[in-house]
N, C-alpha and C positions, 0 to 999 in steps of 0.2 A: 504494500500500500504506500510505501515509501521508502527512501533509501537511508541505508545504515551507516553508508561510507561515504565521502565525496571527495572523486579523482583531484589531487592538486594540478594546477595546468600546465602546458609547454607554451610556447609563446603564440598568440593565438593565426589564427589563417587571415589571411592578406582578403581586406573584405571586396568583394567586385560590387560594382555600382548597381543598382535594380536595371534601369534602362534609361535611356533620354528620350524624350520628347523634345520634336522640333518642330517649328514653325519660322515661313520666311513670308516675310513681308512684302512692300511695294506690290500692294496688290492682294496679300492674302497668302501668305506660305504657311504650310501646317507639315509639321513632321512629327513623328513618336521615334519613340525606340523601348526596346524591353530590354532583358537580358538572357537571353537565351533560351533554352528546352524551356525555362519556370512557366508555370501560368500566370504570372506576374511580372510584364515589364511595363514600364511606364511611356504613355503614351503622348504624343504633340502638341504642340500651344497654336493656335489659330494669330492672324496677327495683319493689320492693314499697315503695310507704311510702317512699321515701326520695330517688332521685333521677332526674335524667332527662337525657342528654347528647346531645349533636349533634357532628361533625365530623371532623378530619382521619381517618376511618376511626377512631375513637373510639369509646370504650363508658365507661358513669357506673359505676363498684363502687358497689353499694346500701350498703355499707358503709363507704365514704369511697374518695378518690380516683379515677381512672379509667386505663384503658389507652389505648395508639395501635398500630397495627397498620400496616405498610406492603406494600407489592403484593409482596413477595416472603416475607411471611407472618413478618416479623419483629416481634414486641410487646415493648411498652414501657412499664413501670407507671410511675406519678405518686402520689403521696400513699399510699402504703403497700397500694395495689392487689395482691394476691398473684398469682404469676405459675402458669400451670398448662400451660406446655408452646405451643408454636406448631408450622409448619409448617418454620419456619425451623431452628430447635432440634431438629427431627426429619431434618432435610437431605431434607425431603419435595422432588420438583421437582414443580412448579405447571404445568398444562396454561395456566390461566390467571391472571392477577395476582386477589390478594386485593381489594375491593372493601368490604366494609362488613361490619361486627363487632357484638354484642349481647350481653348478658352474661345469665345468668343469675337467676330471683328473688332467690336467695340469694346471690347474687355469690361463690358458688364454681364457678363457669366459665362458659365463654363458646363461640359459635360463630361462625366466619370463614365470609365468603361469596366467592367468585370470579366474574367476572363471564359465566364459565358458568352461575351457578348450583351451582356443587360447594359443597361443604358441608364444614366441619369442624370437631369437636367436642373440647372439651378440659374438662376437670374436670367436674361432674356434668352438663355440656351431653347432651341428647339428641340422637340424630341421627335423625329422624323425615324424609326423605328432599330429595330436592335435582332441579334441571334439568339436571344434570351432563351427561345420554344425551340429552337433549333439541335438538331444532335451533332456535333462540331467533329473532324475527325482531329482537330489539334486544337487548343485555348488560344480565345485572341492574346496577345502579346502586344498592342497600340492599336492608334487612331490616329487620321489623319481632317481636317476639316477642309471645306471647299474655299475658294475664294471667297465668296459672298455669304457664306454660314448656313447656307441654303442647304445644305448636307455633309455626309461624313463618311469615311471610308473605316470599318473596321479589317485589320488583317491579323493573321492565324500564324504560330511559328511555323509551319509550314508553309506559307507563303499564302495563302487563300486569301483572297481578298473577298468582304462582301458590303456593297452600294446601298446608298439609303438617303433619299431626298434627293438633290442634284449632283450628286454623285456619282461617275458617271465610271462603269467598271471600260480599264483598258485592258486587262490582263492581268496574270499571277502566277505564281511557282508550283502552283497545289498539283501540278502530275508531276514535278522534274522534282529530281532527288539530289537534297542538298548536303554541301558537306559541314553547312555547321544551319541551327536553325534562325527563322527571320527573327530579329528579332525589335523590328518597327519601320515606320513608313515614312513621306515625305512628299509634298505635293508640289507639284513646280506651281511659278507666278500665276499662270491661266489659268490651272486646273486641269488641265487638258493632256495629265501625264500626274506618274508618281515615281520616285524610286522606293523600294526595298533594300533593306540592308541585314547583312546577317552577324552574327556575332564575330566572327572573321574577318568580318569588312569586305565580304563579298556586296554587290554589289549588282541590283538587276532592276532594268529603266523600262517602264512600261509607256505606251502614247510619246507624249514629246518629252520624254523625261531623256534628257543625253545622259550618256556611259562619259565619265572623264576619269574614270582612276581607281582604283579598289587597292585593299590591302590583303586580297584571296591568297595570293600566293606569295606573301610576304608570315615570317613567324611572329608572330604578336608575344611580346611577355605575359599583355591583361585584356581580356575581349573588349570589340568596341561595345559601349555602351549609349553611343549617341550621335546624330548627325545632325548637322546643320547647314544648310544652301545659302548660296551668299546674296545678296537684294536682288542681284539681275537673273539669278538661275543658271548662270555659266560657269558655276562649280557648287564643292560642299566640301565640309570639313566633317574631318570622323573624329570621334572621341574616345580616348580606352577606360579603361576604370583605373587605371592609375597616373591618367591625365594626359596620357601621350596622345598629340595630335598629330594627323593626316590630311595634308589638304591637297587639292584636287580641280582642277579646273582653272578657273581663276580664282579661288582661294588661297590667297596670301598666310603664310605661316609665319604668326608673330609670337612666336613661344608656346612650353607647354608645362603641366607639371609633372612629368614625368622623371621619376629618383629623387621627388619630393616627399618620398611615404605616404602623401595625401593619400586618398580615394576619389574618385569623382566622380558627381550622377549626375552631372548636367552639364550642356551646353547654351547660352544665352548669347543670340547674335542681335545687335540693332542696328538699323540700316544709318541711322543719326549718327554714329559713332562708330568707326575703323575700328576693327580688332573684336572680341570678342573674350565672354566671359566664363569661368570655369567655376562650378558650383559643388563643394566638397562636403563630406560626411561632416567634417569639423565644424562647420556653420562656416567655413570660409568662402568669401567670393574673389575669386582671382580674375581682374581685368588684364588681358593682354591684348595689345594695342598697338601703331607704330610709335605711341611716343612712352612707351615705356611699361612696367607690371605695375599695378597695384591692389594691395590685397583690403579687403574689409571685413566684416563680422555683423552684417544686418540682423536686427530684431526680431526675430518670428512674433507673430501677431495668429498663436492657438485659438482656433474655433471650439477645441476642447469637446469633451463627450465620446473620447476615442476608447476609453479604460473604461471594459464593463469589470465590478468588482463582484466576488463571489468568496467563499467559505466553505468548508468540511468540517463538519462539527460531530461526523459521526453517524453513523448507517440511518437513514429514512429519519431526518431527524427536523423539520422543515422549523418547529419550533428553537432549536438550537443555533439556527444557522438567525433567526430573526433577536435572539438572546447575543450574539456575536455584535448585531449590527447596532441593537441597544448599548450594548458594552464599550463601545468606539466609534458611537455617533457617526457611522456610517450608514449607507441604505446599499446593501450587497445583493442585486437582482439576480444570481446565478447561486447554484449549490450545487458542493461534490457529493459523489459517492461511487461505489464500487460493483459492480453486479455482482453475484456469487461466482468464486472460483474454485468449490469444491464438492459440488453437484452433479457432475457431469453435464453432460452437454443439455440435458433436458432444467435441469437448475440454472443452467444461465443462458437460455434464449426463451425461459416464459412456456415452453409448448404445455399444452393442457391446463394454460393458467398458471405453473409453478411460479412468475412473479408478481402473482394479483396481490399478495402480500405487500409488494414493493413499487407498484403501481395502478392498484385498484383503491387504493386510496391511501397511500404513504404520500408519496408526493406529485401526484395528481391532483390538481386541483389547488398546488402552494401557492403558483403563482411564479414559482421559481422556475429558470433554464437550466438545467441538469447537465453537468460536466460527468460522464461515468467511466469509468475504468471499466473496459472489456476485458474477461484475460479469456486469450484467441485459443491457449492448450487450457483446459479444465482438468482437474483432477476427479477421483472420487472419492470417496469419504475414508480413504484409508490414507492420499495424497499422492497417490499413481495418477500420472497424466494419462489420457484416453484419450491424447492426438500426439502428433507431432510437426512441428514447421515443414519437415518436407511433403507428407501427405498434404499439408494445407496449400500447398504452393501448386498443389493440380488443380485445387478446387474441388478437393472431393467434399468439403466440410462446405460450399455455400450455404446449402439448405439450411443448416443451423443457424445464421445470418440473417436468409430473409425470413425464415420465423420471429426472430429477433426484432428485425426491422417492424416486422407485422406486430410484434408484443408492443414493442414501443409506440408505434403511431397510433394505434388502438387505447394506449393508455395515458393519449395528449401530449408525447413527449417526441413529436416528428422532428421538432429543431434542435433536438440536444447533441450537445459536442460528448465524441466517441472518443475514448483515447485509447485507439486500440493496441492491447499488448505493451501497457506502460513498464516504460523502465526495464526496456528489451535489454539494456546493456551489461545491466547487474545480474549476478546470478542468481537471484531470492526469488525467480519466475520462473512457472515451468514453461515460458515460451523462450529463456534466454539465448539472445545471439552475439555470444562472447569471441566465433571465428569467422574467417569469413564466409566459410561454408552457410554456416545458421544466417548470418547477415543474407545473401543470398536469399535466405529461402525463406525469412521474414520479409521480404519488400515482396518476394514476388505472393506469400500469402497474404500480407498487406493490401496488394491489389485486388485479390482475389473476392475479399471481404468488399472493399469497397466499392469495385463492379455488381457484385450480387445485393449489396442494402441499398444501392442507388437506383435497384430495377424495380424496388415494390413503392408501386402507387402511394402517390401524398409522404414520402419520402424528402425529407430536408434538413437532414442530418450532415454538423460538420465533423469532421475525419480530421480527427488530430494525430499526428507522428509523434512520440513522446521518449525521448531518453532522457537519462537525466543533463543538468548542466552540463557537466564534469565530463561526459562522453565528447563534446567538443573537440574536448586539447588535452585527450589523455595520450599520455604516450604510450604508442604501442597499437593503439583502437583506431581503426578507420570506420567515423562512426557514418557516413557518407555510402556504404557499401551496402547499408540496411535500408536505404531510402528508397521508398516506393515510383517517385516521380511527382514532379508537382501540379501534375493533372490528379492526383489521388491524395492529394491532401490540401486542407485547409486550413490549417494554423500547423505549426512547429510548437510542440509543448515543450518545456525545459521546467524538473522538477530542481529546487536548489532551496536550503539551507544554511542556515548561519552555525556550521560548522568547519573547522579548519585543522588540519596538519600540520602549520607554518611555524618556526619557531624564530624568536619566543610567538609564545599566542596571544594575541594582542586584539582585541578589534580592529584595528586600523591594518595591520598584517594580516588578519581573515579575510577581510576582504579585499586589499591589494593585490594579495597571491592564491587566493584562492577563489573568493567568487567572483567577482569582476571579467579575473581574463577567459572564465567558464563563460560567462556571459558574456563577453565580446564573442568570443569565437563563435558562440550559438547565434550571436544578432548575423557575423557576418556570413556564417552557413546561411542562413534565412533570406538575407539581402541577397545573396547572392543565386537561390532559387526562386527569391521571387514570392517567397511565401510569408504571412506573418506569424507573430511569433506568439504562444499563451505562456502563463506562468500558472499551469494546472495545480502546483503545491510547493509553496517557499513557506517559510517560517524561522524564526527563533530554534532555539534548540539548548537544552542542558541535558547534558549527556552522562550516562553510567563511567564511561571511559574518559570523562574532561577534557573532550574534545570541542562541545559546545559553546558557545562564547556567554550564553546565561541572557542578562538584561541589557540589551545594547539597541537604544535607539538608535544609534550610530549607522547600525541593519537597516532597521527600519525606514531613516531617510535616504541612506543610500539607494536601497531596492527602491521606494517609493519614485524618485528624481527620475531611477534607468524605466523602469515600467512606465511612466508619464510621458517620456520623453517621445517626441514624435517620430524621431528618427531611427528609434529601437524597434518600432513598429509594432507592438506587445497590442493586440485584442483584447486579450480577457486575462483578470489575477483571482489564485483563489488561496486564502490563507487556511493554511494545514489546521487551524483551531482543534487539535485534539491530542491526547496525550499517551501514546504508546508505550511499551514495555522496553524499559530502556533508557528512555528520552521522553523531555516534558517540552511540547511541542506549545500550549494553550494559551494564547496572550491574555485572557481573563480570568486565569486559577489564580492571582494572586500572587506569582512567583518573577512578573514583570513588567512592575509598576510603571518604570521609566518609559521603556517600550511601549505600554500600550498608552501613555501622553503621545508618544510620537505618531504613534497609527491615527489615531485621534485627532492628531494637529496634521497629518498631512494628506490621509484621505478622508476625513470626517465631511 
């Protein structure tokens, strides 16, 4: 139900950008970019005469500044961008993570894309229709907007383009076989063309889009993550995720940041001003120019209502989780819990009613969204598993699944987050995949699952991937090998702790060497498929072994600052509120006075 140990880290992986979004101007230039295979890359800014942006799910205000947008549809203005409402701010829930964004001519609104293809429109954004009902053979990955805003182009990491308003389809890649995937678009001046770009910097022009230069067959240290066309349409500039640029056409090459360590998710071109601007993980904006660099650190301006908050207070307990929220002047609209894993198979997918107990009115009817731990191998009552990941990797176990899927939707819980086979990496599970063999054959029974609960009607279940933090940057683990693909998942769970192995033990050392770089590495795995990230069970911790750091607000505003943060991308938190054998997990037993002021003072 949690972990006992937490991996100290290695230095964490080098994070790649989500995608760029671009948009050129003098006239109306729209480009996206995503990041590659994810079903999340970030899509193009729309722009009259003024500017043109690429990246982190980014969009250029033709009026100055730009927005950022993250997979659970929360926006975030920069340079005095006006904000006009999100999905997040709406407490819309997303079938699928947000994906690429575009602003309008007039930069009084914009529309979000999801890598269904759903669609959403905010301030004079039109909504001229979307792949929403559509069965996709790949996830859109950007958007492109027309000149005149009259329409928009979604396209697919496969290259598929699909039309909608005055949109007018030229062509696409959807039958030729690529060697890296698309990963976002770009519309010349007229509209009357677009190019594709793929995470390689391949390069494919459709209508009057001209061919001037690719980076196909050039070896990239960091994928491109961005493109941008220059005012007249007679070149573009590529961008990588670690800032190296490519230019092309007539695109003049006035520096980049590359061997700067930076990261970069965006490109920002304006036709008023030579050169061109690079938009990093750090809050930096790097202008590069003929007359020289300069860098700044603009204000984000949070529309906020990104962090749904939630609780485990312990099995079907909806009372407990509402006693939590009283405790710390929070309002926690999600609650965990666990399905049974030592039932066999008929104990944990409900058949014949076995979880009417647990859904016939436990928490049916809370009110609550239900976070649940699946465990994919069941045991029986003696604690012999009665599957194994390789079996499950045929798909001989769906059926258990869509009974499951059928128990749950039947029992009002069609929207709850799955987190299936949590904590695959430890071995306290009997689904553990500790080589890479088991890694293997968890992603592929990972999909397996997930193709089968997605096929039963009224079905709207998110599919969480969940290791713990610590699998990130453990040395030794390639936690990367377990991953399903980020067409089959919808949030990245990372379970973490305020526990540490660092000496001395210190809070301040707990978390410097131990949860932080767990936590980078997992934001920059996430960023870099394209997926967002939950926090299914963090907590406090006083441990049998004194490994625990006890009463440290110190925890609490730290996690509090990274989970809020926009750029972590974090959907949902739920706090472990329970106290196991071993370790005293409960920030209301009394044992963590200081701590529970801090939870109080910073998500109350």
């Amino acid at each position: 139900m949690r972990e006992t140990t937490q991996h100290q880290g290695a230095s964490p992986a080098h994070r790649l950008g989500r995608l760029a979004a671009l948009a050129l101007a003098l006239g109306a230039f729209v480009a996206t970019m995503g990041t590659g295979p994810s079903t999340h890359a970030p899509a193009g800014a729309t722009v009259m005469a003024s500017a043109r942006s690429g990246g982190h799910m980014l969009a250029a205000d033709p009026n100055g500044g730009y927005w950022t947008v993250n997979g659970a549809g929360a926006i975030t203005s920069y340079g005095g961008a006006p904000s006009f409402g999100s999905p997040a701010l709406s407490h819309i829930r997303l079938a699928q993570p947000i994906v690429g964004m575009a602003s309008t001519t007039d930069g009084q609104g914009y529309w979000l894309v999801a890598s269904d293809g759903g669609i959403f429109s905010f301030g004079d954004a039109q909504f001229h229709g979307s792949t929403g009902a559509i069965r996709l053979n790949q996830p859109i990955v950007g958007m492109a907007v027309t000149p005149g805003g009259g329409g928009y182009w979604l396209v697919a990491s496969d290259g598929g383009i699909f039309s909608f308003g005055d949109a007018v389809f030229h062509g696409s890649t959807g039958a030729i076989h690529l060697n890296q995937p698309i990963v976002g678009m770009a519309a010349t001046t007229d509209g009357q063309g677009y190019w594709l770009v793929a995470s390689d910097g391949g390069i494919f022009g459709f209508g009057d889009a001209q061919f001037y230069g690719s980076t196909g067959a050039i070896h990239l240290d960091k994928p491109i993550v961005g493109m941008a066309a220059t005012p007249d349409g007679g070149g573009y500039w590529l961008v990588a995720s670690d800032g190296g640029i490519f230019g092309f056409g007539d695109a003049p090459f006035y520096g980049s940041l590359g061997g700067s360590g930076k990261t970069v998710i965006g490109i920002i071109v304006r036709p008023s001003t030579p050169g061109y601007t690079l938009v990093a993980t750090d809050g930096t904006d790097t202008v590069l120019s003929p007359t020289g660099t300069t860098v700044t650190t603009p204000t984000p301006s949070s529309q906020g209502g990104s962090l749904t908050q939630g609780a485990y207070a312990g099995g079907i307990n909806p009372s407990g989780v509402a006693a939590f929220g009283n405790a710390t002047g929070t309002h926690p609209t999600l609650a965990s819990d666990y399905l049974p894993g030592s039932g066999g198979w008929s104990g944990m997918d409900g058949a014949g009613g076995s979880l009417s107990w647990m859904f016939g009115g436990g928490w049916t009817g809370s009110g609550y969204t239900l976070s649940l731990g699946v465990p994919i191998i069941p045991t029986d009552s003696n604690g012999t598993p009665v599957a194994t990941l390789a079996v499950g990797a045929t798909g001989a176990y769906n059926g258990y699944f869509v009974t499951l899927a059928q128990t749950l939707i039947a029992g009002g819980e069609s929207n709850a987050y799955l987190r299936l086979g949590w904590e695959f990496d430890g071995g306290w599970n009997s689904w553990s995949a500790t080589t890479p063999a088991a890694e293997a054959e968890f992603a592929a029974y990972f999909r397996q699952i997930v193709t089968a609960m997605r096929s039963v009607a009224g079905a709207n279940f998110s599919f969480v991937w969940n290791p713990d933090a610590g699998a990130f940057d453990q040395s030794g683990y390639n936690v990367a090998l377990a991953y399903p693909g980020s067409a089959y998942v919808n949030e990245i769970g990372i379970d973490t702790y305020d526990q540490s192995w660092a000496s001395p033990l210190t809070q301040a050392n707990a978390w410097n060497d131990t949860a932080l770089p767990s936590l980078t590495a997992s934001e920059q795995f996430a960023s870099s498929e394209g997926v967002p990230l939950a926090v299914p069970e963090w907590g406090l911790a006083i441990r049998g072994d004194g490994h625990g750091l006890g009463d440290d607000p110190q925890y609490i505003d730290n996690m509090t600052s990274w989970m809020e943060n926009p750029a972590n991308d974090v959907a949902y938190e739920s706090y472990f509120n329970f106290d196991v054998s071993g370790q005293i997990d409960a920030i209301n037993d009394g044992n963590f006075p200081n701590s529970l002021a801090a939870y109080a003072a910073d998500l109350g």
